[in-house]
C-alpha positions in Angstrom: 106.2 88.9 117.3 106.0 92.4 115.2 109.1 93.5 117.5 110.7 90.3 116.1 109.6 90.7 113.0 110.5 94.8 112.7 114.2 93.9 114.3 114.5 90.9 111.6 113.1 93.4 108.5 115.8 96.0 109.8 118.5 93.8 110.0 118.9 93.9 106.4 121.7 95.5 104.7 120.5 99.1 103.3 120.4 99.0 99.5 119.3 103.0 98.9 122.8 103.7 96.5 121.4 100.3 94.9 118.1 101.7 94.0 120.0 105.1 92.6 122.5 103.4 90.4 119.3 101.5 88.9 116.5 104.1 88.5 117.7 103.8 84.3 117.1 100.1 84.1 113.6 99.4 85.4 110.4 101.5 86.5 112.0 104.5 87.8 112.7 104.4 91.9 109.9 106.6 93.5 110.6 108.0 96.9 107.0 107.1 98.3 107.0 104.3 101.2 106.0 101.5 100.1 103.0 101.1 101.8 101.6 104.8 100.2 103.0 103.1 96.7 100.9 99.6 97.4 98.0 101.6 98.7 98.2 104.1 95.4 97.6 100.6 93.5 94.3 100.0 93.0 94.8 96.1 92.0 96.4 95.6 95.8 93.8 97.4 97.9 93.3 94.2 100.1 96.9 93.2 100.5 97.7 96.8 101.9 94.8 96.7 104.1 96.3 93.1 105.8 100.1 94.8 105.5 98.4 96.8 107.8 96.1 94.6 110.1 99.8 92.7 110.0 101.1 95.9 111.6 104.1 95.7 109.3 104.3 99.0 107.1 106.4 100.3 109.9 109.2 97.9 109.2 108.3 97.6 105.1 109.3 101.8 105.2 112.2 101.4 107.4 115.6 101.5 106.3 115.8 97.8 104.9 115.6 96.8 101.5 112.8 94.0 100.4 111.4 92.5 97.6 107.5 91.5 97.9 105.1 89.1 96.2 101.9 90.6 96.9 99.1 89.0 95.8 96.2 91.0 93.7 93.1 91.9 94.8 91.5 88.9 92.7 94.1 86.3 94.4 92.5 87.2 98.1 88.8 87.4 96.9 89.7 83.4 95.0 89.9 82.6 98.6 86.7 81.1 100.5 85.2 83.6 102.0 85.8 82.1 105.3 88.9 81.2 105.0 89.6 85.3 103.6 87.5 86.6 107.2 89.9 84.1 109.3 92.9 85.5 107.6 91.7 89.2 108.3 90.9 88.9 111.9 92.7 90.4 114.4 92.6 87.8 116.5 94.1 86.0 113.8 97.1 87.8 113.5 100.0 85.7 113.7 98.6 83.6 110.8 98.4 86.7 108.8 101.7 87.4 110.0 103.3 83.8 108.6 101.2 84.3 105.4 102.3 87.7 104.3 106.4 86.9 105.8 106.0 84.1 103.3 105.8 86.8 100.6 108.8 88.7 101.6 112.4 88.8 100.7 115.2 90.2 102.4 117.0 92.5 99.3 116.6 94.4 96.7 115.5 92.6 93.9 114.8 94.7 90.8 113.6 93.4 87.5 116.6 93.4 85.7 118.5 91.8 88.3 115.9 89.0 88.4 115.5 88.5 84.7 119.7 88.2 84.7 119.6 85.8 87.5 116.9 83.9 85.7 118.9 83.6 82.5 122.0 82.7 84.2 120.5 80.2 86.1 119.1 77.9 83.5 115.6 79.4 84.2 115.7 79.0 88.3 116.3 81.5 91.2 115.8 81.1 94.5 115.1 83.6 97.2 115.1 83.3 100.6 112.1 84.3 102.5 110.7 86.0 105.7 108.9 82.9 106.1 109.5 79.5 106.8 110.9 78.6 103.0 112.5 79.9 100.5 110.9 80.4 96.9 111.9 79.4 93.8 111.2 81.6 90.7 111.0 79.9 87.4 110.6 81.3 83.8 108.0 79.3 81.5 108.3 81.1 78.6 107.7 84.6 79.2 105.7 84.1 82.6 107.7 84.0 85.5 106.3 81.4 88.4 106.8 81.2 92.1 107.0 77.4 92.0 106.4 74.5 89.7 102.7 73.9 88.0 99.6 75.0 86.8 98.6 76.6 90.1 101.9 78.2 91.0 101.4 81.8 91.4 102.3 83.9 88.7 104.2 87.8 88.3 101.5 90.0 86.8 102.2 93.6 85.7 104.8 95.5 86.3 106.9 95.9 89.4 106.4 98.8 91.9 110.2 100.3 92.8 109.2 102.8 96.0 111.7 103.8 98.5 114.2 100.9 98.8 111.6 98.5 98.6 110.4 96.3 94.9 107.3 95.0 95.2 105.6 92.1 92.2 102.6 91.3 91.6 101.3 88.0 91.8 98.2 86.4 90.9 97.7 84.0 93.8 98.8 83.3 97.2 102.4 81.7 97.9 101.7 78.2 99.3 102.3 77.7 103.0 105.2 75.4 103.3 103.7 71.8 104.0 
C-alpha cells in the first residue's frame, strides 16, 4: 500500500519553478523537506511522528508537489485517547494511512493562490484529495473552513512553504468520508 501510495504521490506533476516564481508572495520557499520543516514545528510534533509511523516522508520529500492539512498537536490530543492509541498503532497502519491521505492534495497550493481561488469562486474551492473525497474550502469571514459548520476544521497560523511542498494548519481532523 506505501508502494502504491509513494508511486501515486510521485506521479504528480513537479511544481519546483512554481515555488521560485512565488517565494515574493507568501512565506518565503525554504529548501528543507517537508518532513524536517513539520518536525521543526513545535505545534505539529504528533502529526510528524504518524507521517512517519505512516511511512510517508519518503514520498512527502520526493519530487511531487503537495498541499497538506495537518492537524495541530491540540486536534490529535481532542481525540479519545483510545481512539488516538488505535490510530498510532502499527498494526493499525492502513487506517493511519486513509486518515492522513485524506489530508493531502496533489499540487501546489500556496496561500495566495488559495485566497484568489477563494475570491473568485464566490467563497468555495475544492481540492481533490489523496483520500477517498475531495475537500471543499470555504471562507467565513476571515477563517477559512475545510467543510461546512461549527465543527469543520479550521486553517490556523500561517502556512509552512518547504521544498515543493505547502503545508496548513488545521485545528481538527478532516472527517472521514461517510
Amino acid at each position: 500500500m506505501v508502494v502504491a501510495l509513494a508511486a501515486m504521490l510521485g506521479a504528480c506533476q513537479d511544481n519546483d519553478q512554481q515555488a521560485a516564481d512565488n517565494t515574493g508572495v507568501d512565506a518565503s520557499v525554504d529548501s528543507k523537506m517537508v518532513t524536517t520543516a513539520i518536525g521543526d514545528a513545535a505545534d505539529l510534533s504528533i502529526s510528524a511522528k504518524l507521517i512517519g509511523t505512516a511511512q510517508l516522508g519518503t514520498a512527502l520529500d520526493g519530487e511531487g508537489s503537495y498541499t497538506v492539512f495537518l492537524p495541530v498537536d491540540d486536534a490529535w490530543k481532542s481525540l479519545e485517547t483510545a481512539e488516538r492509541q488505535a490510530i498510532e498503532s502499527a498494526e493499525n497502519r492502513p487506517q493511519l494511512i486513509s486518515v492522513l491521505r485524506q489530508h493531502i492534495a496533489p499540487g501546489y497550493v500556496l496561500e495566495s493562490d488559495l485566497e484568489k481561488g477563494l475570491s473568485e469562486k464566490d467563497g468555495s474551492v475544492t481540492l481533490t484529495t489523496m483520500g477517498a473525497m475531495p475537500i471543499t474550502l470555504q471562507r467565513d469571514g476571515q477563517t477559512i473552513t475545510l467543510g461546512q459548520g461549527k465543527e469543520a476544521p479550521r486553517i490556523v497560523g500561517a502556512p509552512i512553504v518547504a521544498g515543493n511542498d505547502v503545508v496548513y494548519r488545521i485545528d481538527r481532523l478532516i472527517p472521514p468520508p461517510e
